[in-house]
RODO-2510 file (C-alpha; in nm, 4 decimals, decimal comma):
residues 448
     n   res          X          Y          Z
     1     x   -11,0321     0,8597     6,0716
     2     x   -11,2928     0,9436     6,3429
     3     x   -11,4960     1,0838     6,0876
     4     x   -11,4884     0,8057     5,8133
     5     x   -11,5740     0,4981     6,1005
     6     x   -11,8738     0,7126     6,1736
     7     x   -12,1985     0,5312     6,2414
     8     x   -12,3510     0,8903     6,1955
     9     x   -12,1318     0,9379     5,8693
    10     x   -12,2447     0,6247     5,7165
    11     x   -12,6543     0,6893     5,7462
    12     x   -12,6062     1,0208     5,6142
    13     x   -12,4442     0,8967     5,3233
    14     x   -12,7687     0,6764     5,3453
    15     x   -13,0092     0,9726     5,3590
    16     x   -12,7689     1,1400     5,0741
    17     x   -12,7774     0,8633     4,8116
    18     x   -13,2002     0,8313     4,8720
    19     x   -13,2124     1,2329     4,8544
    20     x   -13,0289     1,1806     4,5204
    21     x   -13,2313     0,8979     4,4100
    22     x   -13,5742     1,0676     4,5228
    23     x   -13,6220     1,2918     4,2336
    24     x   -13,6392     0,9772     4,0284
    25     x   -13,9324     0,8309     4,1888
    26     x   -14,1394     1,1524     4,2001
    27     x   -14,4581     1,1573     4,0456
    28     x   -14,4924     1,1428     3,6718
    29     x   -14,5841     1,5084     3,6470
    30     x   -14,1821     1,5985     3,7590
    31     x   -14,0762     1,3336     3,5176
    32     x   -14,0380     1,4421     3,1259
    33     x   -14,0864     1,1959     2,8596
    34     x   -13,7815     1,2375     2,7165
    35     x   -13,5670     1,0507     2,9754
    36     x   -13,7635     0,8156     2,8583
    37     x   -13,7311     0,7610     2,4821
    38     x   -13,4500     0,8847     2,1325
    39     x   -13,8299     1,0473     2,0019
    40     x   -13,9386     1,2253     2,3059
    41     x   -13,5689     1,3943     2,3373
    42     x   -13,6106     1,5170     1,9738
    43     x   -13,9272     1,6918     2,0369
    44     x   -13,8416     1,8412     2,3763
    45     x   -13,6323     2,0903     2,1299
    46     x   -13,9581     2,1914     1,9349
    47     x   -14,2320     2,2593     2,2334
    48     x   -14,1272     2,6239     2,3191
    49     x   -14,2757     2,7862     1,9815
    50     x   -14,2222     3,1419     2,1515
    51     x   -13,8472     3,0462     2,1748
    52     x   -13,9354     2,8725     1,8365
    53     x   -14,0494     3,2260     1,6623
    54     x   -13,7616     3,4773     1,8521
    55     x   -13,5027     3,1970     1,6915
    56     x   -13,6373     3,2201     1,3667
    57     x   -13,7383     3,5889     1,3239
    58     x   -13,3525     3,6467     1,4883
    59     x   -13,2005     3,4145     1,1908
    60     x   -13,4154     3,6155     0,9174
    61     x   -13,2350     3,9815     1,0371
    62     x   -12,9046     3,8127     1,0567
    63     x   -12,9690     3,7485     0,6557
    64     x   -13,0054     4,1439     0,6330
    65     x   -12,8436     4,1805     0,2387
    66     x   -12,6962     3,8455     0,2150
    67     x   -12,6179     3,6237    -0,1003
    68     x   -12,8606     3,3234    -0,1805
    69     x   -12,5636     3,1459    -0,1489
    70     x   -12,5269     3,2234     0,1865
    71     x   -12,8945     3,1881     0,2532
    72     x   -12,8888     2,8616     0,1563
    73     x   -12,6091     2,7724     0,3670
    74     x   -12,7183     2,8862     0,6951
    75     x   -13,0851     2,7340     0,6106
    76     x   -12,9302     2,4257     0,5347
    77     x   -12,7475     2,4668     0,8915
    78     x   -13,0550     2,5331     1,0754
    79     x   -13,2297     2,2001     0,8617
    80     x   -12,9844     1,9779     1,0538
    81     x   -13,0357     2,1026     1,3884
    82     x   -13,4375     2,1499     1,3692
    83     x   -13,4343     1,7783     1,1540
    84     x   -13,8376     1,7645     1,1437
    85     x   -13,9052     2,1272     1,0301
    86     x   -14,0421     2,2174     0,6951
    87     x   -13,7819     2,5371     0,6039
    88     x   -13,7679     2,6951     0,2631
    89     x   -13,7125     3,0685     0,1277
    90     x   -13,8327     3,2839    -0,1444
    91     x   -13,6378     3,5784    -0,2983
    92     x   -13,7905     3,9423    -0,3702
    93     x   -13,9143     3,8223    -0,7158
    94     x   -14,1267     3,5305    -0,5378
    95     x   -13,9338     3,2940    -0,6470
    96     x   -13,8790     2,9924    -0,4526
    97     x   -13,5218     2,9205    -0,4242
    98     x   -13,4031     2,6397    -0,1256
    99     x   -13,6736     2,3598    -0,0330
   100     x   -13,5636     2,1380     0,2643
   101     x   -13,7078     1,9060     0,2391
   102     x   -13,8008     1,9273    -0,1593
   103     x   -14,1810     1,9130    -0,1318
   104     x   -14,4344     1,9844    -0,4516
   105     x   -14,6617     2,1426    -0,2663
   106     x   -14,4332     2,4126    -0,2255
   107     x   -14,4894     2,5976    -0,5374
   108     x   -14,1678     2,7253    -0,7710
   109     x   -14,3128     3,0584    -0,8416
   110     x   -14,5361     3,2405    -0,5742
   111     x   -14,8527     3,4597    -0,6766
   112     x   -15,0887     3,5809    -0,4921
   113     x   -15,3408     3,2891    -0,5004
   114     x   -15,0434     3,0879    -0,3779
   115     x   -14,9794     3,3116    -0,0885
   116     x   -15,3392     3,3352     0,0151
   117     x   -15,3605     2,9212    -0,0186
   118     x   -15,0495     2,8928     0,1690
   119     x   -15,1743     3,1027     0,4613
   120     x   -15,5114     2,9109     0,4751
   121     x   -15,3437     2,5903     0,4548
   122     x   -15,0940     2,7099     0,8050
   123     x   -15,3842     2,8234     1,0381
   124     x   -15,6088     2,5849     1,2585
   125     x   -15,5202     2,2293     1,1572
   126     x   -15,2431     2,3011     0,9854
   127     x   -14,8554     2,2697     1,0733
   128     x   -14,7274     2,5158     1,3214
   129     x   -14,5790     2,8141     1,0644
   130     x   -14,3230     3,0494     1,1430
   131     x   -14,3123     3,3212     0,7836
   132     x   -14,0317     3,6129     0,8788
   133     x   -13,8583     3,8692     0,6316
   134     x   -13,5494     3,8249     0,5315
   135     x   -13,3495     4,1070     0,7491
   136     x   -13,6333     4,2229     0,8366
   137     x   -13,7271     4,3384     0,4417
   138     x   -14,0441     4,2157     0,2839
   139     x   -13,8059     4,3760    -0,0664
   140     x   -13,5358     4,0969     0,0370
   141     x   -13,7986     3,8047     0,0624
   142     x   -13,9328     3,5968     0,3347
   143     x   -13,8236     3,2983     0,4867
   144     x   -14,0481     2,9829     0,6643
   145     x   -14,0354     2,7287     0,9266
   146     x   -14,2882     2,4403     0,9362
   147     x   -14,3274     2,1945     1,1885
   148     x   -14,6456     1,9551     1,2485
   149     x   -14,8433     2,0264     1,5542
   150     x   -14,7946     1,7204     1,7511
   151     x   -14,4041     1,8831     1,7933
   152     x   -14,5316     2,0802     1,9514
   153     x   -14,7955     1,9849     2,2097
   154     x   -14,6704     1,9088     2,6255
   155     x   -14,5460     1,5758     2,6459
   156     x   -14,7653     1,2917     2,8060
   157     x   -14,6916     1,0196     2,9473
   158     x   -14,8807     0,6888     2,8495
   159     x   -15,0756     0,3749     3,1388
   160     x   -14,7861     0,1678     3,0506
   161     x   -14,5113     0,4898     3,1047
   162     x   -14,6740     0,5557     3,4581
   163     x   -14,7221     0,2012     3,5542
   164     x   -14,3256     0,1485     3,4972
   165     x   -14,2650     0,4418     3,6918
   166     x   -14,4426     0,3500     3,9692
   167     x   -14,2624    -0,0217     3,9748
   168     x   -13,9395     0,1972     3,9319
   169     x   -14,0211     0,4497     4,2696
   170     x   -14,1426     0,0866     4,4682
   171     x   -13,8105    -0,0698     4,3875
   172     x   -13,5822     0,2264     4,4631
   173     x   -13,7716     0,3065     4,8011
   174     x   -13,7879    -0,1069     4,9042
   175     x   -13,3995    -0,0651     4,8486
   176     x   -13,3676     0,1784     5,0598
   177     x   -13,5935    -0,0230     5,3429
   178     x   -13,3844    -0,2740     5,3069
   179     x   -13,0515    -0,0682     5,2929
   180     x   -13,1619     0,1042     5,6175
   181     x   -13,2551    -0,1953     5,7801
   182     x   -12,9328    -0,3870     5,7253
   183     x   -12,7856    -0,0721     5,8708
   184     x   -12,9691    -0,1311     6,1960
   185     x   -12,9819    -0,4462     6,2409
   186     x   -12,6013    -0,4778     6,2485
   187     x   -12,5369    -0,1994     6,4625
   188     x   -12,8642    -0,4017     6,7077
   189     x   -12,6913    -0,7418     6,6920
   190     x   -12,3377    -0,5460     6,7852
   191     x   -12,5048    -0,4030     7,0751
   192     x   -12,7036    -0,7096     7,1960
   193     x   -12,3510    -0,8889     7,1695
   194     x   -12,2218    -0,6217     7,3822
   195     x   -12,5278    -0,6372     7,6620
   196     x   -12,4780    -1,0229     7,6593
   197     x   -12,1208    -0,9856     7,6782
   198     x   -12,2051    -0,7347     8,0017
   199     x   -12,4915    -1,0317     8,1534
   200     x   -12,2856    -1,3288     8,1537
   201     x   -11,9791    -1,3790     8,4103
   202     x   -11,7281    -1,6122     8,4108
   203     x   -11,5443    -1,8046     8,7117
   204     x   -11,3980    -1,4740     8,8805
   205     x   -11,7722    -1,2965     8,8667
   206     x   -11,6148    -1,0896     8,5749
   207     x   -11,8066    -1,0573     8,2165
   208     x   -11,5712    -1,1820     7,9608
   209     x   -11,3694    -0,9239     7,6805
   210     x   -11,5608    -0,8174     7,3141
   211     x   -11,4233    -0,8556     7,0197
   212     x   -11,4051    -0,5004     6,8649
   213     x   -11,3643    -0,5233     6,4363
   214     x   -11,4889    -0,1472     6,4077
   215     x   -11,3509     0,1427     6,5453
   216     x   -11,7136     0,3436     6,5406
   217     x   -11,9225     0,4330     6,8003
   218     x   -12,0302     0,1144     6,9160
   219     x   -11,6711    -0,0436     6,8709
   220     x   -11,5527     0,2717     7,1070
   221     x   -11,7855     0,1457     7,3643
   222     x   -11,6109    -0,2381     7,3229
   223     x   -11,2937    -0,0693     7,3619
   224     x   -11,4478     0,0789     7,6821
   225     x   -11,5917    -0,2018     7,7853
   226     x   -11,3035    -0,4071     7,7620
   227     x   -11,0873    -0,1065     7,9283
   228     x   -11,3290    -0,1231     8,2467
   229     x   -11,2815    -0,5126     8,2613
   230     x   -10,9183    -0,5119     8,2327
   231     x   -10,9374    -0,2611     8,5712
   232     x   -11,1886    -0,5046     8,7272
   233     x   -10,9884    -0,8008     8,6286
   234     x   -10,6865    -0,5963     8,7934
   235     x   -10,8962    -0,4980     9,1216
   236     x   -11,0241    -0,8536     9,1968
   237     x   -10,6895    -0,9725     9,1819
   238     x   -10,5533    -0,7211     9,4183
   239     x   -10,8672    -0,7772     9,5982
   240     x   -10,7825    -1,1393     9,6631
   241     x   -10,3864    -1,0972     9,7111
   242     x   -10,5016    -0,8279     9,9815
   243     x   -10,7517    -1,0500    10,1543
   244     x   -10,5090    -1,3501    10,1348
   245     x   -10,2710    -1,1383    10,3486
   246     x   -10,5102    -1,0269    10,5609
   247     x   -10,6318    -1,3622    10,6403
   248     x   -10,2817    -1,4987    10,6906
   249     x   -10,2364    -1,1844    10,9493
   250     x   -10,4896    -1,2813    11,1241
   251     x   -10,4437    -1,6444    11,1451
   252     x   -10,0890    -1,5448    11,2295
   253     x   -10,1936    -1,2788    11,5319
   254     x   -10,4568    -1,4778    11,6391
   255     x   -10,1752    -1,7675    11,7232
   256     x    -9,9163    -1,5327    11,8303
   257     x   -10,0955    -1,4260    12,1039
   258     x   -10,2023    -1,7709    12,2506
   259     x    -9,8526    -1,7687    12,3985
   260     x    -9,8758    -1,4321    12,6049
   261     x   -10,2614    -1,5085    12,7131
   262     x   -10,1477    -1,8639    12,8623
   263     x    -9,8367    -1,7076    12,9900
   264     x   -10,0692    -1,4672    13,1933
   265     x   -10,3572    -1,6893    13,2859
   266     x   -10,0662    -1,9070    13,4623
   267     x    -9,9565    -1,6241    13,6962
   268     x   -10,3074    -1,5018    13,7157
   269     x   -10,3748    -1,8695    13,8582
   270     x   -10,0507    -1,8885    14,1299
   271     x   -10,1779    -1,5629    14,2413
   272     x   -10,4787    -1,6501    14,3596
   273     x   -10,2344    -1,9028    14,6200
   274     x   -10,1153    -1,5737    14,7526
   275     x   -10,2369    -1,4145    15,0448
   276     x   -10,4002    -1,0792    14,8625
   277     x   -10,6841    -0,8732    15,0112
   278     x   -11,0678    -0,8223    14,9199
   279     x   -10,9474    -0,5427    14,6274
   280     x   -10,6428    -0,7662    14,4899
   281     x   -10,9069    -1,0709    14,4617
   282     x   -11,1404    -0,8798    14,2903
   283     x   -10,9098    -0,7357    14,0100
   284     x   -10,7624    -1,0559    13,9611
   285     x   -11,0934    -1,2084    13,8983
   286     x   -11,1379    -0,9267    13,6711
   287     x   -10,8327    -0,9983    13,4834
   288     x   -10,9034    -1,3661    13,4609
   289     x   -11,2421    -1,2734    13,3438
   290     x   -11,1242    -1,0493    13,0500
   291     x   -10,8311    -1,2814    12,9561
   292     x   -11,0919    -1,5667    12,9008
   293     x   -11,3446    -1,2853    12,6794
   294     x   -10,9837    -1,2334    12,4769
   295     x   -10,8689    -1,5905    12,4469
   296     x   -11,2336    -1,6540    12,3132
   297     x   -11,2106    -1,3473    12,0663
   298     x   -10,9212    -1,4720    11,9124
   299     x   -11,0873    -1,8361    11,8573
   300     x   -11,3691    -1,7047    11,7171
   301     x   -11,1383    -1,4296    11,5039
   302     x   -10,8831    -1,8038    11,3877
   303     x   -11,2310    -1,9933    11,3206
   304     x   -11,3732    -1,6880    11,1006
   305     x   -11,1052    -1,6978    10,9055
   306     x   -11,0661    -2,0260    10,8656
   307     x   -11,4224    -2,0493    10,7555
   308     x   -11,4213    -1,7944    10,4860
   309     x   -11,0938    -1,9729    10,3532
   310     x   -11,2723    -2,2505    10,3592
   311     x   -10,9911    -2,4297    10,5819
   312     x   -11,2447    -2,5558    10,8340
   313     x   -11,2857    -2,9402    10,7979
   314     x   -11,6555    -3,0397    10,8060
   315     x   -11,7541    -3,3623    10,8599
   316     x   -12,1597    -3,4194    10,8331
   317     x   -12,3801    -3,7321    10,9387
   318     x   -12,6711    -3,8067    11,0597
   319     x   -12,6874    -3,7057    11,4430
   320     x   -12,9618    -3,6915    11,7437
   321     x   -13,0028    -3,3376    11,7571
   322     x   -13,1792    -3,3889    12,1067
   323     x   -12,8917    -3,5740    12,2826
   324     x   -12,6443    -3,2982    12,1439
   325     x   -12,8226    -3,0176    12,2846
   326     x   -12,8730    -3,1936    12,6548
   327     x   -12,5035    -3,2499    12,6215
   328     x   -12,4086    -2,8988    12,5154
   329     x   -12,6199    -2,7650    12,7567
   330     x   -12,4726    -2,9847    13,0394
   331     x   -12,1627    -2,8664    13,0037
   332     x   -12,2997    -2,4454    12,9957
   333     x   -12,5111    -2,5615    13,2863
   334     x   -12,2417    -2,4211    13,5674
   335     x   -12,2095    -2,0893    13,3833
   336     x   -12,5826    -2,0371    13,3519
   337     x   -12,6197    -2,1133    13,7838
   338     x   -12,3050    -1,8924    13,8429
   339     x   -12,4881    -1,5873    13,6781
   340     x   -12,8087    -1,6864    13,7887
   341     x   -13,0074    -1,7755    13,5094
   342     x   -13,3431    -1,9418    13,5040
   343     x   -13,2902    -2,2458    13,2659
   344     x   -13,6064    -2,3221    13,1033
   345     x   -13,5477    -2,6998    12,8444
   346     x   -13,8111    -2,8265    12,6886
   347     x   -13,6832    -3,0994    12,4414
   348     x   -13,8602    -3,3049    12,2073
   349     x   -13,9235    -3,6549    12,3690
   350     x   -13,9077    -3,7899    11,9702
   351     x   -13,5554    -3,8698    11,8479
   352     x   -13,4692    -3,5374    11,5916
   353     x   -13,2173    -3,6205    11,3457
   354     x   -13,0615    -3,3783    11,1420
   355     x   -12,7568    -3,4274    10,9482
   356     x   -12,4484    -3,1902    11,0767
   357     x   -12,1091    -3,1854    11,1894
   358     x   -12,1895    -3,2316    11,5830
   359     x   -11,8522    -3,0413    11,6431
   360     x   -11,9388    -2,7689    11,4117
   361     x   -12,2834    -2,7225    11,5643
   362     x   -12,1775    -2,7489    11,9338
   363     x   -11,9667    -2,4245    11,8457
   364     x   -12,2962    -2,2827    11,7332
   365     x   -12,4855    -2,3428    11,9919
   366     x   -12,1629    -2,2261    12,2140
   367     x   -12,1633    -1,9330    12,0594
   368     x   -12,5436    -1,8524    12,0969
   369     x   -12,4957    -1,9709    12,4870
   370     x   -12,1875    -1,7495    12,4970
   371     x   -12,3599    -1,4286    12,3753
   372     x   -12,7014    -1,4895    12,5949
   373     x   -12,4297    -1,5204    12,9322
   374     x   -12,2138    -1,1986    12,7892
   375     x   -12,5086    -0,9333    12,6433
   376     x   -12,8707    -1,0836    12,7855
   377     x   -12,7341    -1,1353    13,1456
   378     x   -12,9812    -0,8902    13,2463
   379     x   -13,2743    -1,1136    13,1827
   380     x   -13,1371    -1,3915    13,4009
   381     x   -13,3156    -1,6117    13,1704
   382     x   -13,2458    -1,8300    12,8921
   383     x   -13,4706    -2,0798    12,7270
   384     x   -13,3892    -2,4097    12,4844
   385     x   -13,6626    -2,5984    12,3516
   386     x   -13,7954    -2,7662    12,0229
   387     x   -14,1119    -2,6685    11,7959
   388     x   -14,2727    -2,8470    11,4870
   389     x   -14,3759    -2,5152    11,2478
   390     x   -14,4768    -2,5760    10,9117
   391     x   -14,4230    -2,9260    10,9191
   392     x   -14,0297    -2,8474    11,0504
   393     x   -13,8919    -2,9464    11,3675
   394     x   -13,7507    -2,6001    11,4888
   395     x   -13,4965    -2,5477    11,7837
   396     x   -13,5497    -2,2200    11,9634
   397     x   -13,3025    -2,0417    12,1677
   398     x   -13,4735    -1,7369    12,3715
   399     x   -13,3631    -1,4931    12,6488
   400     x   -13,5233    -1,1754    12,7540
   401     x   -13,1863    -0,9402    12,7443
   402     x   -13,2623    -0,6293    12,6145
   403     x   -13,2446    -0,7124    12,2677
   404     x   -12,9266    -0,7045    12,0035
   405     x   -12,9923    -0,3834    11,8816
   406     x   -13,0100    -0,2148    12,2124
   407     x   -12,5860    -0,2415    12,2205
   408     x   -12,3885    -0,4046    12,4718
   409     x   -12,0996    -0,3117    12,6778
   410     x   -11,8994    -0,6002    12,5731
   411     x   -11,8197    -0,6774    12,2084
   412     x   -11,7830    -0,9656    12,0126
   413     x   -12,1518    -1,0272    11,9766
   414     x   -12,0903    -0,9834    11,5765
   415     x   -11,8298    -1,2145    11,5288
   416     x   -11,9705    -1,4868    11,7027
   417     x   -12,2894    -1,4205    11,5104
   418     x   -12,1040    -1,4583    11,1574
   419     x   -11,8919    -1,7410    11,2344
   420     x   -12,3047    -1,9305    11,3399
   421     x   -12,4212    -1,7728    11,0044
   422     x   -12,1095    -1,9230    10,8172
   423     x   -12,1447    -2,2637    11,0144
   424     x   -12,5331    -2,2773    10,9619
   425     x   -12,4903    -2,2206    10,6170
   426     x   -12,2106    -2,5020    10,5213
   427     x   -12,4113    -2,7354    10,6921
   428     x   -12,7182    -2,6115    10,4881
   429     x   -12,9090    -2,5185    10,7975
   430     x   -13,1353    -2,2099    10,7887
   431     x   -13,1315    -1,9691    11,1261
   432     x   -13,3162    -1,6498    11,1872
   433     x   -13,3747    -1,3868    11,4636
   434     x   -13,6168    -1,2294    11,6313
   435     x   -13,5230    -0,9079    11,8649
   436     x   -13,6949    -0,6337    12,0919
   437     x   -13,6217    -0,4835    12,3876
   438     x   -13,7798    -0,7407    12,5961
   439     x   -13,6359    -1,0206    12,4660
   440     x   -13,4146    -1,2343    12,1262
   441     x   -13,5200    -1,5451    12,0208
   442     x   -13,2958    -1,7527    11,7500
   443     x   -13,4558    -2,0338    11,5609
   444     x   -13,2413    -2,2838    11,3926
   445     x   -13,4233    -2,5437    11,1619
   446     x   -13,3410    -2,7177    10,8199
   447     x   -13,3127    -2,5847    10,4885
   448     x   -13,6139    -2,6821    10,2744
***
């Protein structure tokens, strides 16, 4: 079966049939005449006159004491198979006794002057003359074979023979051209199906099935093709089942543990109405310190997940971007005097106007404030102020920490960057950073 749905077994039987049809269309020289025409097969029979002479001189010993009867016979024999020889016999007495055909010039009674004219007459021009003894006895008489000269000359082939063979070889070899090209541009189109089928995805970012009619090589690769989609089809929807779950887990643990973080920023609070000394003051603070960095990891953790899911309800319009950042900065204003930051705002005195979700981009901007007080609080510095670049109002946020890639001993930095990336993005805002060890500054501006 494997062997008979062959694309390799199917041009060889190509290559066979134009090996076979090849001698054909060779040049005229391999080509005899008598494929060619009923007179040209006659002669082929008469051109070996060596053959011609060991026939005849082999039929004259086999006569060795044999009756005229018989003589005549076998000659008569011989006349039907050689149809365009001359053949007669004469007997010891030189008498002429079986003419085939009956010719006059064939004399009844031989003498010498007849044997001497006959001779003359079968050299040069004459017809090609075979004279042997009957078995092999000049007593028992002699027996001849005539045929005309042009019997026996090579074939040739005419203009008009060669131009018809030439018309013949161009046909057969266009046939194959075309036989060989049909070949290959079937098995092209079946593959350029296939690498289309591989370019274009559907809704689930999987290329769509084949349809596989042949079970040769390039049908094996459909089947394998299809296989490998099936298993893709299969992973993507385990894929999304798992990261359904996972999502739900998280949304679920992120407001399971609301309860105990309340439950302990509570006591943490009556405590601090206790009467506790310089040590139990400053772990509580710590405590209160690292259940606020928790409660906030678990926000950000919820509103990540919520964002990839898409859950997150966005509401744009067109909004002052100048009076939301005084306001959001009023409001981070105690936290940046508490850790001693130098607050440096320089804000456009031209109303900006953007459109957003002002929610959505005050957690931004929260979350950029939030990770300059947490991993740049070094630099005791952080500085909010708006550009024009390119014909683009900008809004640059700028600290001189040590720079994100120089680590931090608290964590969370990444998070709160993804959940600005996935904000920035719905809101079709564009955002970029530049870091070094002297410094980050985060621009924010409008897609083009």
């Amino acid at each position: 079966m494997k062997f008979r749905n062959s694309l390799l077994t199917k041009y060889l039987l190509i290559i066979s049939a134009a090996l076979v049809l090849w001698p054909i269309v060779l040049p005229v020289y391999y080509l005899p005449k008598h494929f060619l025409d009923k007179d040209s097969k006659e002669k082929i029979i008469y051109m070996d006159t060596q053959e011609l002479e060991r026939m005849w001189h082999r039929e004259a010993k086999k006569l060795n004491g044999a009756t005229s009867d018989k003589i005549d016979k076998r000659l008569r024999t011989l006349k039907r198979q050689y149809s365009k020889a001359m053949i007669f016999w004469v007997d010891a007495n030189g008498k002429t006794k079986l003419k085939l055909p009956n010719r006059r010039n064939i004399p009844n009674k031989w003498t010498l002057h007849d044997s001497v004219e006959f001779m003359k007459k079968s050299v040069g021009t004459g017809p090609f003359t075979i004279v042997a003894y009957i078995g092999g006895d000049s007593n028992q008489g002699f027996m001849v074979f005539q045929v005309p000269h042009s019997l026996t000359d090579p074939l040739s082939i005419s203009v008009n023979d060669d131009v018809y063979l030439l018309l013949y070889g161009f046909l057969v070899f266009v046939l194959f051209l075309f036989i060989s090209w049909l070949f290959f541009s079937k098995i092209r189109r079946r593959l350029v199906q296939l690498q289309t089928a591989m370019t274009e995805v559907g809704e689930n970012g999987i290329p769509n099935k084949v349809a596989v009619s042949r079970l040769d090589e390039v049908g094996q690769l459909g089947l394998s093709f299809n296989h490998m989609i099936d298993e893709l089809t299969k992973s993507r929807m385990r894929e999304q089942e798992e990261e359904v779950l996972r999502k739900q887990l998280i949304a679920n643990i992120s407001h399971d543990l609301r309860t105990p973080l309340t439950i302990i920023r509570g006591h943490a609070y009556s405590l601090q109405k206790e009467s506790l000394s310089l040590k139990g003051k400053e772990s509580l603070h710590l405590i209160e310190s690292k259940v606020d960095l928790l409660g906030q990891l678990f926000d950000n953790l919820l509103a990540y997940t919520l964002l990839s899911a898409g859950k997150y309800t966005m509401e744009q319009k067109k909004t002052d971007m100048v009076r939301l950042l005084r306001a959001s900065l009023a409001s981070w204003y105690p936290v940046f005097e508490k850790e001693g930051f130098e607050v440096d705002v320089r804000l456009s005195e031209k109303v900006l106007i953007w459109n957003v979700d002002p929610q959505w981009f005050t957690r931004v901007l929260d979350n950029l404030f939030q990770n300059v007080v947490r991993h740049a609080k070094s630099g005791r510095y952080i500085s909010v102020h708006t550009e024009e670049q390119e014909g683009k109002n900008v809004i640059i946020i700028e600290d001189k920490g040590p720079g994100i890639n120089s680590g931090s001993q608290e964590k969370g930095a990444e998070m709160g960057l993804s959940i600005v990336s996935l904000m920035l993005k719905e809101m079709n805002l564009d955002w970029k950073i530049e870091s070094s060890s002297s410094g980050t500054r985060i621009y924010l501006l409008e897609k083009s």
